[in-house]
C-alpha positions, 0 to 999 in steps of 0.5 A: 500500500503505498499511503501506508506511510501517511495512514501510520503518521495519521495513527501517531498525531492522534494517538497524542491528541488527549482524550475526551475529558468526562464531566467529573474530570473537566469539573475537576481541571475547572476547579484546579483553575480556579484554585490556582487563581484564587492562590495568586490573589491571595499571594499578590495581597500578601506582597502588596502589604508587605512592600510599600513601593508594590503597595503604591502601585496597586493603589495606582492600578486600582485608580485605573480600573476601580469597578473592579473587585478586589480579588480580581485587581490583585489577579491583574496586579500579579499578572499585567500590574500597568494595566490600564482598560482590560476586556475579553476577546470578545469585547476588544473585537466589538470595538474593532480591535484585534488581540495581537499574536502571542499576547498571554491572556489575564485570568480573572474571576467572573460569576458562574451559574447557580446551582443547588446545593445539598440543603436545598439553597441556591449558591452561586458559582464562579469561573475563571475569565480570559481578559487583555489589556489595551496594551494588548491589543491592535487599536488602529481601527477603534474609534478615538475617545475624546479626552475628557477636559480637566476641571480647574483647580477651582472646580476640583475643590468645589466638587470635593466640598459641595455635597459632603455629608457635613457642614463645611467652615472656613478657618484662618488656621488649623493645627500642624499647619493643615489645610482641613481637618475633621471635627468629629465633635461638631461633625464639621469639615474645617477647611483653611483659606489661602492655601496652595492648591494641591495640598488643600485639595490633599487635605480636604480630600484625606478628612473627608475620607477619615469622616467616612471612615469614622462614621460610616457603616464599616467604621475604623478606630485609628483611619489615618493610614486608610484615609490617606491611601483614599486621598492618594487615589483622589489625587491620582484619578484627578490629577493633583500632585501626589508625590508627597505621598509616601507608604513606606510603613504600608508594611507596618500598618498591615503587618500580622494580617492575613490576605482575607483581612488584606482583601478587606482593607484594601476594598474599605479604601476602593470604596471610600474614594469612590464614595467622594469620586461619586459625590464629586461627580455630581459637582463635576459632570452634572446631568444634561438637560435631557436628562432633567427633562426626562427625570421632571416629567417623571415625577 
């Protein structure tokens, strides 16, 4: 026969080629990616408190991609920590782009399907997702985004002071030269005049963190450390100098705590800044006209 040769080739490759998984094994290779991802999360929140200069660029990358979880920002910060916009295949190739060759994808955890549990409950599952960052990807067919204009320095202190959940005074002094502070006992913002731009905003933008974290829902007895980091990324997202901003004792302050209490620490201070960023927002990006239309004629 003188295809013997091809036929015996054909036989070796798919002899190699694996097998068909069974369902109980394929859940098994599910779950041990699962586990591994879970394992990575778990080690980057363990070096991002135990460095101070890996601490900073987390807060940094969480400025930059704050809708995410804080599980799935520490997966991103292991695997592409300058990171900036990430998205599926699928999401780059909505907005025209295409992945580049040899690009390793990032492994991220998103909500699976429900499922029944042995009690009768319903749990929900979890499975492991493929993502890149733009930095990725070939953009040359995306439609540009129009940079969004930079609010004057005016504009950002207004917008920090407008819709605080307290009455805000102004003061010709504050101890140890700030520029604002937090009253606790008159639940007052003291902030004071004629000071330098950045570091009022720095300030004001650290009390009102330190506010909300001694007297909202998840309060702290000693919230120097969290509110400072919430200023930081206010800054950062905002373009205010930051480079006053050292974290150095990062170390220190989390030290004994494991990566579940890392998780949690790090998440307080996510929503902390974006609590302010959202109060911001209201001063900064107010609603359109079409949109108060809409929003009268339903009332």
């Amino acid at each position: 026969m003188n295809d013997l040769d091809n036929i015996l080739a054909e036989v070796q490759v798919e002899a190699q080629e694996p097998l068909p998984l069974s369902k109980e094994e394929f859940a098994a290779m599910k779950q041990g990616e699962r586990d591994a991802v879970y394992a990575l999360a778990d080690q980057t929140a363990l070096d991002v408190a135990g460095d101070g200069a890996t601490f900073q660029k987390f807060l940094d990358l969480r400025t930059r991609l704050d809708r995410y979880s804080e599980t799935n920002a520490l997966l991103v910060m292991a695997q592409k920590p300058e990171a900036s916009r990430v998205g599926s295949f699928e999401y780059w190739s909505n907005q025209g782009c295409s992945v580049m060759k040899d690009e390793k994808a990032i492994s991220i955890i998103k909500l699976g399907k429900s499922y029944a549990r042995s009690d009768g409950s319903v749990g929900m599952g979890y499975e492991v997702k493929k993502v890149f960052d733009i930095s990725q990807v070939n953009v040359s067919k995306m439609e540009p985004t129009p940079p969004k204009p930079q609010p004057a320095e005016r504009q950002l202190i207004k917008a920090l002071v407008t819709h605080t959940p307290m009455k805000v005074d102004v003061v010709d002094e504050l101890p140890g030269n700030l520029c604002a502070m937090y009253d606790a006992q008159a639940d007052c913002l003291l902030v004071c005049r004629d000071k330098e731009f950045s570091e009022s905003f720095k300030d004001i933008a650290q009390a009102l963190a330190y506010a909300d974290l001694t007297t909202g829902p998840d309060t702290q007895v000693d919230p120097h450390f969290s509110s400072a980091c919430a200023a930081y990324m206010l800054c950062k997202k905002h373009g205010v100098d930051a480079t006053d901003f050292k974290f150095d004792h990062a170390p220190d302050y989390l030290a004994g705590m494991d990566a579940i209490d890392i998780k949690g620490e790090l998440s307080q201070i996510r929503d902390v800044s974006a609590d302010i960023s959202q109060r911001m927002a209201r001063t900064l990006e107010p609603p359109s006209r079409e949109t108060r239309t809409r929003d009268n004629g339903a009332r």
